[in-house]
N, CA and C atoms as an extended XYZ file, in Angstrom:
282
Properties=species:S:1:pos:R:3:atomname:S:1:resname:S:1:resid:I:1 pbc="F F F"
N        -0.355       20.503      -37.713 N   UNK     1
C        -0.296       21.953      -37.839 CA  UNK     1
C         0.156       22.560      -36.508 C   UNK     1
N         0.704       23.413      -36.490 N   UNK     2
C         1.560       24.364      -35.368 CA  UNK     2
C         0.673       25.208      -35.105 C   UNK     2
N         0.500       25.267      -33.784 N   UNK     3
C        -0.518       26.093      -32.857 CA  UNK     3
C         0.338       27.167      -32.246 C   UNK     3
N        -0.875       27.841      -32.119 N   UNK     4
C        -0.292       29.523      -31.491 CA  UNK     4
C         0.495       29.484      -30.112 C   UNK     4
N         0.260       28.515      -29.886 N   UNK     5
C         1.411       28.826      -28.601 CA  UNK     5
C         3.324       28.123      -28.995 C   UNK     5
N         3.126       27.573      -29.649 N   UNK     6
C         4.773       26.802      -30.643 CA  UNK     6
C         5.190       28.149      -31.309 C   UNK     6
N         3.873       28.823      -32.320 N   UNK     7
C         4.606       30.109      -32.937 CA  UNK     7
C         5.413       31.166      -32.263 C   UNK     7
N         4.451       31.258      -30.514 N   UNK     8
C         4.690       32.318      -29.496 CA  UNK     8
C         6.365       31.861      -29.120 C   UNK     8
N         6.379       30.753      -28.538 N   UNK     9
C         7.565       30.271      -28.154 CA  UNK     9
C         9.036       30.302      -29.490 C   UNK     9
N         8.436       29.887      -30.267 N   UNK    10
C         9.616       30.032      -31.356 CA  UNK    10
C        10.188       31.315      -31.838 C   UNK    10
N         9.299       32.565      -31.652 N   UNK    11
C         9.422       34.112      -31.789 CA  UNK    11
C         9.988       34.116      -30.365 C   UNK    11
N         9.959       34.219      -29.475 N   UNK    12
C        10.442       34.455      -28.224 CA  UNK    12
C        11.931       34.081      -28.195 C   UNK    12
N        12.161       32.259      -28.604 N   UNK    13
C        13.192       31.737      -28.820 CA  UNK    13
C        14.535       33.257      -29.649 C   UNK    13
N        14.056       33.137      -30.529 N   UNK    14
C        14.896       34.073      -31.348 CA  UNK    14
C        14.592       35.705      -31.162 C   UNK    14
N        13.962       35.945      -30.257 N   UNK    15
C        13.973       37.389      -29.871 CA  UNK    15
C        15.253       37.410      -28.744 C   UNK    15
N        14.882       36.553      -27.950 N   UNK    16
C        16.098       35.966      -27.070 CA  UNK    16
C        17.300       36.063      -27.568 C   UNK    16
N        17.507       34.985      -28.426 N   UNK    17
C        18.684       34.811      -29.364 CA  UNK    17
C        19.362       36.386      -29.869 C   UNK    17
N        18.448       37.551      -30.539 N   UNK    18
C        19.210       37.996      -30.702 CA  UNK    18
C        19.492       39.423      -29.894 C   UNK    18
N        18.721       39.404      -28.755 N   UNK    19
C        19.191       39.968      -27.459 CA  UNK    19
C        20.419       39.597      -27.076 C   UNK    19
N        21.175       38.245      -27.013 N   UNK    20
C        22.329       37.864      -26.757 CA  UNK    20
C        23.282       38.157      -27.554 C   UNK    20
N        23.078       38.263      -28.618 N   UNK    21
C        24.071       38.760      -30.098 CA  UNK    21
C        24.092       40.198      -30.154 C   UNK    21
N        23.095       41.001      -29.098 N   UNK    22
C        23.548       42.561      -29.305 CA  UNK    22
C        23.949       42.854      -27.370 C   UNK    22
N        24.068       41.793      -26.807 N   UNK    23
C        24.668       42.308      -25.357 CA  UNK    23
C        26.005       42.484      -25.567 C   UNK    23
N        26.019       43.865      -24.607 N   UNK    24
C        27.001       44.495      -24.242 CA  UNK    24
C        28.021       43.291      -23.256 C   UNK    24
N        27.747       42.416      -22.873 N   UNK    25
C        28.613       41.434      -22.194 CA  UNK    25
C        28.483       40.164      -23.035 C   UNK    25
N        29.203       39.786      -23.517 N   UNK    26
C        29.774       38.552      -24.296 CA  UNK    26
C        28.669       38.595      -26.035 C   UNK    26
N        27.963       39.435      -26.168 N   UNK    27
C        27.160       39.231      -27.773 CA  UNK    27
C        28.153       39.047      -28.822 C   UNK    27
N        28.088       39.151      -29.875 N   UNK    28
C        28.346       39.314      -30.950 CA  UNK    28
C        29.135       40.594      -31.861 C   UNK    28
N        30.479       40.876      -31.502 N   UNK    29
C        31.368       42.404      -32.005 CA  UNK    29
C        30.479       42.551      -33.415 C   UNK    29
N        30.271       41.275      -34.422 N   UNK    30
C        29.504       42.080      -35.637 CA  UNK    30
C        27.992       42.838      -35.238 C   UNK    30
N        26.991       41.923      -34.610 N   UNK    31
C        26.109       42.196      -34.194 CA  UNK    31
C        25.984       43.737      -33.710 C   UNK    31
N        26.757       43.807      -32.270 N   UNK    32
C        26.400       44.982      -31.320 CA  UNK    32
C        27.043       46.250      -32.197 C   UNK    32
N        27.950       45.972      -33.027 N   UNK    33
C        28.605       47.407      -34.246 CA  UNK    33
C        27.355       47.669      -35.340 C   UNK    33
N        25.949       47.169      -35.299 N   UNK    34
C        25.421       47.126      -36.407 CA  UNK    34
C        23.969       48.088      -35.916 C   UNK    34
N        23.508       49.265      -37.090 N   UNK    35
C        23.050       50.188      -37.017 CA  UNK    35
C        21.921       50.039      -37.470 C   UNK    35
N        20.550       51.011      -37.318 N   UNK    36
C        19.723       50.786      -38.600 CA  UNK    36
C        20.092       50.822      -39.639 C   UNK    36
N        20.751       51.873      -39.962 N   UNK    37
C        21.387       52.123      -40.972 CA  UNK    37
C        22.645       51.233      -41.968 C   UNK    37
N        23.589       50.546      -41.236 N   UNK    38
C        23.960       49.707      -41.811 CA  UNK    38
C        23.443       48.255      -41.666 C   UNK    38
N        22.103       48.037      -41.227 N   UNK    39
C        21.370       46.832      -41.650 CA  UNK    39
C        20.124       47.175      -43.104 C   UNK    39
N        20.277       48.320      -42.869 N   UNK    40
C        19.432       48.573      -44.392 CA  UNK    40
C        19.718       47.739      -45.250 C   UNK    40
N        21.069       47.742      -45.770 N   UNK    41
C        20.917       46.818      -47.231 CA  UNK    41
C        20.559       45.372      -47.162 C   UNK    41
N        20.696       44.604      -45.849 N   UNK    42
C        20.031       43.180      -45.575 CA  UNK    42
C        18.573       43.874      -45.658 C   UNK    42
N        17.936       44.389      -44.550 N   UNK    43
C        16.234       44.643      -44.782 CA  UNK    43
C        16.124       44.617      -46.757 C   UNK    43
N        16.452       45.526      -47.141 N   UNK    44
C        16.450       45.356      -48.864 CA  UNK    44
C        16.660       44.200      -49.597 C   UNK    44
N        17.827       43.182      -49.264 N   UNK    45
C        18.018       42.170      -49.904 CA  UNK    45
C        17.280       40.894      -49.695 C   UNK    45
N        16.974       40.940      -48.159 N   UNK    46
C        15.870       39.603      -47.250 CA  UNK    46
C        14.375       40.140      -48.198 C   UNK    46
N        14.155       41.609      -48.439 N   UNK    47
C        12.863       41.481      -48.720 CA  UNK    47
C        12.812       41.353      -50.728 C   UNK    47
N        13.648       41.555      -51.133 N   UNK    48
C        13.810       40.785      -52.539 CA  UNK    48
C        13.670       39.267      -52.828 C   UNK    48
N        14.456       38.475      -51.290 N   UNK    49
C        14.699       37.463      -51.261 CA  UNK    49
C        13.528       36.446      -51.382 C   UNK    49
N        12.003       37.240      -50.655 N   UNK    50
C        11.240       36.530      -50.207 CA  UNK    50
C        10.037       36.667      -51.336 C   UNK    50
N        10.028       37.435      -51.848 N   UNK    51
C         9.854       38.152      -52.842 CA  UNK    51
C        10.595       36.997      -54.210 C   UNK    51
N        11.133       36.789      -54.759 N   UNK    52
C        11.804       36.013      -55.453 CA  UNK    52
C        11.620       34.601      -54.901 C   UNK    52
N        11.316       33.797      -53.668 N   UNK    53
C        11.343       33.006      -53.519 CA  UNK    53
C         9.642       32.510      -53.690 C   UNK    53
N         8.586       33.716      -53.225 N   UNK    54
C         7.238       33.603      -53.655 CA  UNK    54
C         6.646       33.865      -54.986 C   UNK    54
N         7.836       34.068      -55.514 N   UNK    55
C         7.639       33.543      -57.518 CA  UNK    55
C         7.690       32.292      -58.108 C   UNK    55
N         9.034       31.599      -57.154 N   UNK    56
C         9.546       30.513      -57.309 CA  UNK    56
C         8.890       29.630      -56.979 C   UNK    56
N         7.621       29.669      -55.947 N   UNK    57
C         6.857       28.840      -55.517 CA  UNK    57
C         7.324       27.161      -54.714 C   UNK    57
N         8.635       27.727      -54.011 N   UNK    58
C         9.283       26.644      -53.513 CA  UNK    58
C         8.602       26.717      -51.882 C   UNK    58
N         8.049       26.105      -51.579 N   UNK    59
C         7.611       26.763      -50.146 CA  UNK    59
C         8.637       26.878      -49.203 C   UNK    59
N         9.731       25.826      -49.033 N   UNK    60
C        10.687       25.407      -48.229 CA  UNK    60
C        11.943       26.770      -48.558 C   UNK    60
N        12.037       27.345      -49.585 N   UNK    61
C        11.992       28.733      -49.673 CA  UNK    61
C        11.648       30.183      -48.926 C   UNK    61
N        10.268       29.911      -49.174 N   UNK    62
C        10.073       30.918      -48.798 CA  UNK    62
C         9.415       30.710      -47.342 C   UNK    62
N         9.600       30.069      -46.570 N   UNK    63
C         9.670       29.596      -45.267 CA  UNK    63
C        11.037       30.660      -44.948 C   UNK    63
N        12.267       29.647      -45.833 N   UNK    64
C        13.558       30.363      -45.383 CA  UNK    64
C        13.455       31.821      -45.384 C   UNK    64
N        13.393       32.986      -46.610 N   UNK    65
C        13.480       33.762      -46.702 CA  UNK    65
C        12.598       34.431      -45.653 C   UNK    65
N        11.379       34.410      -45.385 N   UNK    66
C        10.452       34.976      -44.794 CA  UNK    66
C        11.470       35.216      -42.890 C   UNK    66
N        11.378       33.633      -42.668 N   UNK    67
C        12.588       33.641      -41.593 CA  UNK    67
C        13.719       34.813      -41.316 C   UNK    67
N        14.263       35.045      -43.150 N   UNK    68
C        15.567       35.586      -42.690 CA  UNK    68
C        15.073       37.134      -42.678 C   UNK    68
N        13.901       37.608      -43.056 N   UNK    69
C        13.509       38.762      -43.058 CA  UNK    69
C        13.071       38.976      -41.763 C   UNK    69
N        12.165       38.229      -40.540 N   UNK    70
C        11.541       37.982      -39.595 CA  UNK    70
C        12.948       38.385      -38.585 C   UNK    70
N        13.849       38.318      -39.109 N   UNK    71
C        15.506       38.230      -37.836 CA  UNK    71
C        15.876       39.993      -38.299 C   UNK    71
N        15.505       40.288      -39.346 N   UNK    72
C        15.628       41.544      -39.864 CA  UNK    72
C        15.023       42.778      -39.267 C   UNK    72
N        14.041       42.122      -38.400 N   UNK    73
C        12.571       42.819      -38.164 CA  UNK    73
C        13.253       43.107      -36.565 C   UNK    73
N        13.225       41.977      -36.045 N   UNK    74
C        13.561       41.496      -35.267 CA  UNK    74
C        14.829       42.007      -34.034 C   UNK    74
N        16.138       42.626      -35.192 N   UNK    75
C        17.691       43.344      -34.928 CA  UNK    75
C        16.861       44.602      -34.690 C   UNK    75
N        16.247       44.814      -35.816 N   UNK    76
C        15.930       46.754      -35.991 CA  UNK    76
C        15.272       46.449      -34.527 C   UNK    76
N        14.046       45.727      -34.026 N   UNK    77
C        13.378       46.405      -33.226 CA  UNK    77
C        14.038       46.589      -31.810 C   UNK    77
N        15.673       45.365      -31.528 N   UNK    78
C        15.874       45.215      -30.724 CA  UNK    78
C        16.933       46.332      -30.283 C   UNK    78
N        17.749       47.086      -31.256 N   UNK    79
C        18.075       48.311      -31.664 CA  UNK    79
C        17.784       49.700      -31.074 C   UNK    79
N        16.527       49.604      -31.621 N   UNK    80
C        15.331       50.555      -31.061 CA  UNK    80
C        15.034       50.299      -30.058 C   UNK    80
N        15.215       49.298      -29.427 N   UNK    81
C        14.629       49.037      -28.354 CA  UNK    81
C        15.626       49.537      -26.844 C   UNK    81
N        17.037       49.254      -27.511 N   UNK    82
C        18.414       49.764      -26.596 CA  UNK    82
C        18.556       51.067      -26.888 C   UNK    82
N        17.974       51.534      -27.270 N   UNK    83
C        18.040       53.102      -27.588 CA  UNK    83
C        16.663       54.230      -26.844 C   UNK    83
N        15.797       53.025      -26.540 N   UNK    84
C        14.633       53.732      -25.962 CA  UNK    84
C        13.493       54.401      -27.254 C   UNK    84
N        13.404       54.150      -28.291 N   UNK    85
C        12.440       54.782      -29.712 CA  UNK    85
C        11.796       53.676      -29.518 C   UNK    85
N        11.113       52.708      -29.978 N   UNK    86
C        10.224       51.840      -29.460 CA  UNK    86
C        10.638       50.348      -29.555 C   UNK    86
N         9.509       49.715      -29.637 N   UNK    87
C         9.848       48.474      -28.903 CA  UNK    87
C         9.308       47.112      -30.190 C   UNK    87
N         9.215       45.915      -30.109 N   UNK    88
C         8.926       44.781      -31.077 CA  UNK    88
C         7.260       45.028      -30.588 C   UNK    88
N         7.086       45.515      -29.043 N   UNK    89
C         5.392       45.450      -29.037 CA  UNK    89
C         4.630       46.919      -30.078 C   UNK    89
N         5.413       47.634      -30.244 N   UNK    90
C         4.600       48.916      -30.841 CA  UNK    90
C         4.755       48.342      -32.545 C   UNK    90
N         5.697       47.827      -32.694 N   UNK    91
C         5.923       47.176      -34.563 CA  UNK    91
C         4.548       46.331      -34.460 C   UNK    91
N         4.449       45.787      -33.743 N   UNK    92
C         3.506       44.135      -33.934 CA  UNK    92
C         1.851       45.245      -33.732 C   UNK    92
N         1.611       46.160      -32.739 N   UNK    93
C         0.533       46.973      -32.734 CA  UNK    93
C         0.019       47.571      -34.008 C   UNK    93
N         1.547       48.203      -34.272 N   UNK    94
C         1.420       49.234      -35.715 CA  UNK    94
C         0.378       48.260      -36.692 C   UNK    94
């Protein structure tokens, strides 16, 4: 079983990750063009996804989906976060 400090590091890993995909020096042109607003319809479709996959009762599923919603969470907060409205620590407080 995976202990709280592997979970800490693996969230960090990909908070990282997609800090680099929205820098202004070498990120990602799809990434850094992408809004709250035009990530809405992924937030909508990741959370159907996971949702549909916890019907399906596939775990290896909904591992994935949960994941791809978690990167969802993840853009918005980092977003918000280059904009100065808040941060991944005030989401995780909320």
């Amino acid at each position: 079983m995976e202990n709280q400090d592997e979970s800490l590091v693996a969230l960090q890993e990909l908070i990282e990750v997609v800090a680099k995909l929205r820098s202004p020096d070498g990120g990602c042109p799809w990434d850094l063009a992408q809004t709250p607003e035009t990530l809405t319809p992924y937030v909508i479709e990741e959370a159907y996804e996971v949702v549909d996959a916890i019907k399906s009762g596939d775990k290896s599923a909904i591992v994935e989906e949960l994941g791809d919603l978690l990167l969802q969470v993840v853009l918005q907060a980092q977003i918000a976060s280059e904009s100065g409205d808040f941060s991944l620590k005030e989401i995780t407080q909320g």
